[in-house]
Each structure stands twice: as C-alpha cells, then as structure tokens.
C-alpha positions, 0 to 999 in steps of 0.5 A, a space after each residue: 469699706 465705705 470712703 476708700 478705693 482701698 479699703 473697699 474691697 470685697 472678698 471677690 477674689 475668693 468667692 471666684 477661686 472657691 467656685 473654681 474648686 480651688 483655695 487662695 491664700 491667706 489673704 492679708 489684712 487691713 493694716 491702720 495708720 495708728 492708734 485711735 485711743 491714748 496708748 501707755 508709754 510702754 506701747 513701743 515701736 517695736 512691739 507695735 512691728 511685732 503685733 502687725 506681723 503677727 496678725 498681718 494674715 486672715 486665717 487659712 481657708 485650706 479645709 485641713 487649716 479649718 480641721 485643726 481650728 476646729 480641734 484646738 476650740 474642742 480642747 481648748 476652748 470646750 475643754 473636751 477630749 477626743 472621747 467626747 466629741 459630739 455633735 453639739 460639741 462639734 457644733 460649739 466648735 465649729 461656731 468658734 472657729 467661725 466667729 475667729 474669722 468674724 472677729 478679725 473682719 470685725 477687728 479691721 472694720 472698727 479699726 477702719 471706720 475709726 481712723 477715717 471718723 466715718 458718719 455711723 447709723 445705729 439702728 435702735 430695735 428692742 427686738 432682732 430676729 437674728 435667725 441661726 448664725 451658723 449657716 449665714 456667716 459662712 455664706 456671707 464668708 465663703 468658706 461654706 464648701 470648706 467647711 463643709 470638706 473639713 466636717 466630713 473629713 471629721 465625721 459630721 454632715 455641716 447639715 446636722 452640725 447646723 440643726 444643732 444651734 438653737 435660735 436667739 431668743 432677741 425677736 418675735 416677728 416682722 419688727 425683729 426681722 427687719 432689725 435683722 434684715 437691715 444689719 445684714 444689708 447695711 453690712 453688705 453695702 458697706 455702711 458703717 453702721 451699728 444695731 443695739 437692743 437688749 440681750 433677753 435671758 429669756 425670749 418670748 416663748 418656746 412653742 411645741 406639740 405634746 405627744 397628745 397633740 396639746 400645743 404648749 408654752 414654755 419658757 425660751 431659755 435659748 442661753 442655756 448651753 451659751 451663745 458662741 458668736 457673741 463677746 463679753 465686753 465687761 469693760 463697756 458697763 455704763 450707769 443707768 438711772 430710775 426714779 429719783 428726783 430733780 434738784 436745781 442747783 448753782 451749777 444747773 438742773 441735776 437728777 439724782 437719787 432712785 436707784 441705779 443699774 449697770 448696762 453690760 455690753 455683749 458684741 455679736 458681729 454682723 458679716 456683710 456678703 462678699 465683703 470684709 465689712 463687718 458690723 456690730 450688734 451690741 446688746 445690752 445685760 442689765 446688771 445691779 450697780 453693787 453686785 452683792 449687800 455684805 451688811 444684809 448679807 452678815 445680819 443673816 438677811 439672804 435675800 436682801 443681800 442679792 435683792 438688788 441684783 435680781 431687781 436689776 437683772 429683771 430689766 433684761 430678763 424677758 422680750 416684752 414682759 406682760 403689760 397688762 399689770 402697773 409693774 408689768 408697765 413699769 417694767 416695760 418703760 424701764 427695758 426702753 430707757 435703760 438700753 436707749 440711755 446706755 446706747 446714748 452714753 456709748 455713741 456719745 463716748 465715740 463722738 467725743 474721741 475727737 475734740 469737737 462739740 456735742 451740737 455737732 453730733 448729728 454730723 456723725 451719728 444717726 440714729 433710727 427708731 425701729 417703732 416707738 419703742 426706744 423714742 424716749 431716747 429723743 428725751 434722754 440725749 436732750 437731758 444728756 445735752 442740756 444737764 450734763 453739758 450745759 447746752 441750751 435749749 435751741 442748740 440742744 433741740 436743734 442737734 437732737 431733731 438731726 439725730 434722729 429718724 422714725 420708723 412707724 410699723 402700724 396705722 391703727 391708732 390704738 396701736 400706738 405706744 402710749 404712757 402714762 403722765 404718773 408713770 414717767 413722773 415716777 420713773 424719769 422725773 426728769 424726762 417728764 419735766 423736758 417732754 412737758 416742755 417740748 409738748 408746750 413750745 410744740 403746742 404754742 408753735 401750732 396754736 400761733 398758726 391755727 388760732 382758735 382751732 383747739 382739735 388740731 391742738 388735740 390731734 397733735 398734741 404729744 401729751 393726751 387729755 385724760 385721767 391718767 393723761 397719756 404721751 403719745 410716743 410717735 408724736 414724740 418720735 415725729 416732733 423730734 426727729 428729722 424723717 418718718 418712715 413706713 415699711 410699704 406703699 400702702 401703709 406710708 400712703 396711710 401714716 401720711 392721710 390718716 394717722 398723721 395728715 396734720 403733721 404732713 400738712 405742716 412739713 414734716 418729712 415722711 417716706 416710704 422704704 419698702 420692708 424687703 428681705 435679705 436674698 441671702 438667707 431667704 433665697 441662696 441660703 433657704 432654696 439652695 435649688 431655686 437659687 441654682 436655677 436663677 443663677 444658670 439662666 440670668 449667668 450670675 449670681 450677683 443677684 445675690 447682692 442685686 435682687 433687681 438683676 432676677 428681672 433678667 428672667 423675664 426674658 425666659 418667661 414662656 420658654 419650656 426648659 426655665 419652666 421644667 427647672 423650676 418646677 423640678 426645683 419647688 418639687 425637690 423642695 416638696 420632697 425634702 419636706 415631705 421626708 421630715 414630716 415622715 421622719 417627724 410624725 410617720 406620716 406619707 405626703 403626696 408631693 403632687 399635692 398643693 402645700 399651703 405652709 404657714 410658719 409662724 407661732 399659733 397664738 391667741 394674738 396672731 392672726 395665724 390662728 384664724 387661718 389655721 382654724 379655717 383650714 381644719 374647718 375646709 379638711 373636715 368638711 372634704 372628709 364629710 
C-alpha cells in the first residue's frame, strides 16, 4: 500500500510458496488504527476486540478450504442442492467464493487509504471494457493452481467453469479498454485510486452468425443471470437534477424544479497483481426519485404510476444510445451529467470527512477525463462550489482547473463532442449560464493578448458560432483543467500542432502517455505458452509487473533454442484455434498456414469491415 513500509506489501510470499507446489498460511490482515466515520455509543470496546479477531485472517488458500467455500455459496448463496450443480452454477459459485477474497482485500485497502487520507484519482470513463472477471482475479490473486485442484476435485475443468461468464456489457473499444487497463495497473502499483461510469442494463450490442451464415444484432442483455463480482450499495444513492430553472435569491444563485433521479451505486473490486492493494469501480444505476405515483396508481392510471421510474431508468439503460434524433441527444447529455454529478457528490462527501475547505480539493482528488464525454463535470463541481458553498469565482475556478485532467482520444475535428447552446439550456440551465461565463472571461483574456485577431478568437472559443451555437466540450476540458493528454506519440504530436496549437502557444500543458496493455491479461493470462517461454529465458517472471524487463531477450535474439520455443509456442496456440474452429463450424485448419485473425465486431462504423471485405475479395481471387 502506497505511504507505508508496512502496508506496502505484496502477496510475495505466497506467489513464491505456490510455484513451490505448496500453501502457506492463512495470511493475517491489515489491522487500523480505528474507526474513520462517527460510531454509535453502542459500538464497545469489546465488541470492537471481538470483530478484530473474527476477521484477523484472509480466507484459507488450502484447495479443501476453497471446496467447501464453493459449496456452502451453492447452498446458500444460490440456494441449490447437490442435485442441481451444474456448470454455470459452479461457475456462479466459484465467482462468489473469489470475490470473498476480493472483498476482504477490498475491505483493508479502503480501510488504509482512509486513515492515512491518501491523495485519490478517480478516473471517469463512460465505458470499461472490463473483459471476463473470473480468470484475471485469480491470477492477480494467486490462487488459480488451487482452484484449479479444488474444481477438479469437484468434477469441473477451471477452463470450462470460465467459458461459462459472459462479458460485462460496460465498453466497446479502445476507450473502454484503457478504462480497464489503467484500473488493473493503478491497482498493481499501489495507487490509490477509484473508476466511475454508468452500470449499462444493456451493452451496445450482441454479435452473432445465423445458421444461414447472416451476421445478426441482438440486444446485450449481459445481466441476464446477475453479475456475482459486483455489491449493491443501496446506502450510497444521491439526487441528480434535469431541467428546471434559475432562481436568484438572498442567499445566492439556486437551480430548482425539472425533475430528479436517484444515483444508485454497484462496487465491483478491482485486484492489483501480487499485491493486497485492491481498488474500486463504482457505477452508477439510475433509479426514479419516487419509486411508484399511489394517486395515479388509485384513478386507474397504470402507466402513469411507473412513468417516472421508466424515464429515469433510460438514463442507465444503453451504452451510447442512437444520437442521431433530439431525444436521442438529450438522452446521451443526460447519461454524461447524471454519473459526473453523482461521482462529484461521492468524491465530495469523502473530502469532507475531515474539516478542511473545499478550495483544498484538489489537494486530495484528482480527477481524469477519459475523452469528453464526462467534461461537463468541470461545469457541475463549479456549480457545486459556487451555489452550494458560496465559493467565489476565482477561488472556485482556481480549485477546479487543479482537479481535473484531459485525455484526448482523436484529432479529427469533426470528431470531437459538440452540444448544442438550446439543448443545455434545456437540460442544465444553470450550467449553461457558468459555461457562458468562463467562455467570456476565457475570451476576454485572449483578446487582451492578441488585439484585433477575431480567428484566433474563433479557434479558441469554447462556444461555436452557428445556428443552433455549439460547446465545444474539449475546449471545455482544455481550459478547465491543468494537463491534456494523447494516447501515442504521434497522435500527441498532432493534438498539440493541429488540433490545439493556439492553446499550446499559450502554455497549456500537454503530453503524451502511451496507451499500453496490461501484461497480465494480454500475455500471462492470454498465451499462458509464450508466457512460459519469456519467463525460462530472461529467469523471472517479474516482467509480469515490468514488461521493460522482456528487453532481456534480446540477448537470445539468434540463438537456435528461443527460436525453436517460440515457434513451438505460436504453433500450440495454432493448434488449440484450430480445435475450436473444428469444434465450432467442422472445418479442418492446416496449422502451417499464416492465420491473419481479427477480433473485433464487423459493423458499418468500424473499419474492420473494409478489411474483411478485402480479405473475401484476395480468397476469391486465389480460387479464380
């Protein structure tokens, strides 16, 4: 854990035991210092003894101990007999008993952070590509060799209890996968750090081939059967807020009226590898603020009495709902604010644990914006500051442009999220009110520097000229926040000499950070053989955590024996694909050939079709 000599430990010890074929012992767990909320006089000393001891020790690794934990969630967790174990069930139970562990690790790590009020970054993303849960926690655990035994020993394959979980339907592409990416790393270097997005009922879309060889859309329903990694929180709920209107009174500026919607919380822990440092992903379920009309309900209105509670569960209902109608947009700003607002209030609540002032946020939370799309909350944490707090002006810009961080994903400029000037004022009355004002004290700024020069003025102006008049939200997210990023060199090369040279010329911060992978998933995880085969010739396998250490195979570049392993290893590979495609579609592979694989949905959108197109077009001219 980040700060302490003591609390930054590793699983080490048990990682080094279990590659010995051996178990060590239940380790023990982090033990505070006390209690970082209020607690009821009822909360004794001796109760506070008794509940140390109680949960003083992680969960047994011994594959027996990992059996019975298994078992008891079949029945008591599923509530099913020993008649009624299948697969997914197993799987089901298997993922409980996982997430046990995840949540003491979980547990401590809040625990942790909490009493030594570490700096947090909370990485804001309206999609995570999270990938499968089951198989990646276990490695990042080190208890996959025991569970492995403890199936067997129950008459499942790990291999086949994994096939069984069904991807969450959070992300579509490489936005969403560095969402993923960046929470699995920050979780093994020890950061403290927290994601948010929105809990989709519904991904974008299920892809599959009809039996007459169409290629089919179906909805995402991936909750159809629950989701065991994730918790509940029905304690963490706050109010978010949709039209309305302004109101200046006595006591300052207040936006009341329109409509409101409850922000429910779902926690899914994120493990770090080899470490007991284990993070949070809260999404958000958007629920009605009054579940069910009574009156509507009694005069024999049945659709009105739930109306409300299907309007608000819409806002979390569909990653990136079709745009190209006015409700469609309205829909889409409405998903942006609604999880920025509620992830404000959360992070806001946790500052103010401790006495200190709010213009001292930035001394605790950083907040990074994955694209544009949650930019709107550099406008809501002003509102927050300004109306709720009665924060100044400078005091409140100055805080929030230290909060915040930008991440561009494109340089096309047509690309970039715009909204219209009618559609906020519909929507945020109030935030279109404060973002006309940082756009006119923004402007006024430029204009005293460069006299005369209205283009410059046009470039960089946050509100477009236009009918409707548009905001440009990555003008937003460059003006209010302290440092931009691209995702490669090339592309933050570009951001800075074309897509925002004025703002660079002025002396906003912009860099680059590389978009990588996670070698966990992608190498140990994905080509278990590959994997093996580094870890022999560079002699550890601590590339795991330090992919810069696999430079140590340039050392074997020309010698016969790396060369023979490797080959052996892609060809193992080959060969297991090659028994899915016979499996899958009856068809025999020659694993001599050269397989050119693309994994990615075949849409209109995508340029993966232009590839697959060409590929047909290069077959049918071999067979002519």
């Amino acid at each position: 854990m980040v700060g302490d000599p003591k609390g930054l430990q590793k699983r080490t010890l048990s990682f080094q035991d279990l590659s010995k074929g051996s178990v060590s012992e239940p380790e023990a767990r982090y033990s505070g210092t006390g209690h970082t909320t209020p607690q009821d006089g009822a909360m004794t000393e001796e109760r506070n003894k008794l509940l140390a001891s109680l949960m003083s020790q992680y969960l047994s690794r011994e594959p027996e101990a990992i059996q019975r934990q298994i078992v008891n969630h079949v029945e008591y967790t599923l509530a099913r007999t020993r008649y009624n174990f299948d697969s997914f069930g197993a799987y089901q139970a298997t993922a409980y008993s996982v997430r046990d562990r995840l949540l003491e690790s979980w547990n401590d790590t809040q625990q942790f952070f909490s009493e030594r009020d570490v700096k947090r970054v909370y990485y804001l993303s309206l999609e995570f590509l999270m990938g499968r849960y089951l198989q990646n926690a276990l490695m990042n655990l080190g208890v996959r060799n025991n569970f492995e035994e403890a199936l067997l020993g129950l008459g499942y394959k790990l291999e086949n209890i994994v096939s069984e979980e069904r991807d969450p339907g959070l992300g579509n592409g490489g936005l969403g996968r560095l969402a993923a990416c960046f929470m699995d790393s920050l979780a093994t270097l020890n950061y403290p750090g927290w994601g948010y997005g929105i809990r989709y009922k519904y991904g974008m879309f299920f892809q599959k081939i009809s039996e007459d060889g169409y290629q089919l859309e179906v909805p995402d329903y991936w909750l159809t059967h629950g989701n065991p990694w994730e918790v509940e929180r029905l304690d963490v709920t706050y109010p978010v807020r949709f039209f309305g209107h302004v109101e200046w009174t006595d006591k300052g500026i207040r936006w009341t009226g329109g409509e409101v919607v409850r922000a429910v919380a779902y926690d899914s822990p994120i493990p770090g590898y080899d470490t007991y440092n284990t993070l949070n992903l809260r999404l958000w379920s958007a629920a009605p603020a009054h579940e069910f009309d009574l009156d509507s309900f009694s005069r024999g209105d049945y659709f009105g009495a739930i109306a409300n509670k299907e309007a608000s569960e819409k806002i979390s209902s569909v990653l990136y709902p079709n745009d190209s109608t006015d409700a469609g947009k309205e829909l889409r700003l409405k998903q942006q604010y609604f999880f920025v607002s509620a992830t404000l209030q959360d992070a806001i609540r946790r500052f103010r644990k401790r006495e200190r002032p709010l213009t001292e946020l930035h001394t605790k939370v950083a907040m990074q914006l994955n694209d544009t799309h949650p930019t709107i909350a550099i406008v809501e944490l002003m509102r927050i500051l300004m109306d709720d707090y009665s924060i100044g002006w400078r005091d409140a810009w100055g805080t929030v442009t230290k909060v915040f961080s930008y991440t561009n994903h494109t340089v096309l400029p047509e690309a970039l999220e715009k909204w219209s000037v009618p559609l906020m004022e519909k929507l945020l009355p109030r935030h279109m009110q404060i973002i006309y004002e940082i756009n006119r004290r923004f402007l006024e700024h430029i204009a005293q520097k460069y006299p005369g020069n209205g283009e410059k003025l046009q470039r960089m102006t946050i509100i477009e000229d236009g009918y409707p008049k548009m905001i440009r939200m990555a003008n937003l997210a460059v003006v209010g926040g302290h440092c931009v990023n691209g995702v490669a060199e090339i592309h933050s090369g570009l951001v800075k000499t074309r897509l925002f040279a004025d703002f660079v010329e002025e002396g906003y911060r912009f860099i680059n950070i590389t978009n990588g992978v996670t070698p966990r998933r992608w190498m140990q995880q994905a080509n278990p053989a590959l994997s093996t085969v580094i870890s022999r010739w560079i002699e550890t396998d601590d590339w795991i955590v330090n992919y810069d250490l696999c430079r140590g195979l340039e050392n074997y570049i020309d010698n016969a024996d790396l060369q023979r392993e490797f080959t052996d290893a892609k060809l193992e590979n080959k060969k297991r694909l090659a028994a899915e495609i016979k499996k899958l579609f009856n068809e025999e592979v020659n694993c001599d050939a050269l397989f050119d694989i693309q994994i990615k949905r075949i849409h209109e959108y995508k340029r993966q079709l232009l590839n697959i197109l060409g590929v047909i077009s290069h077959y049918n001219k071999l067979k002519r």
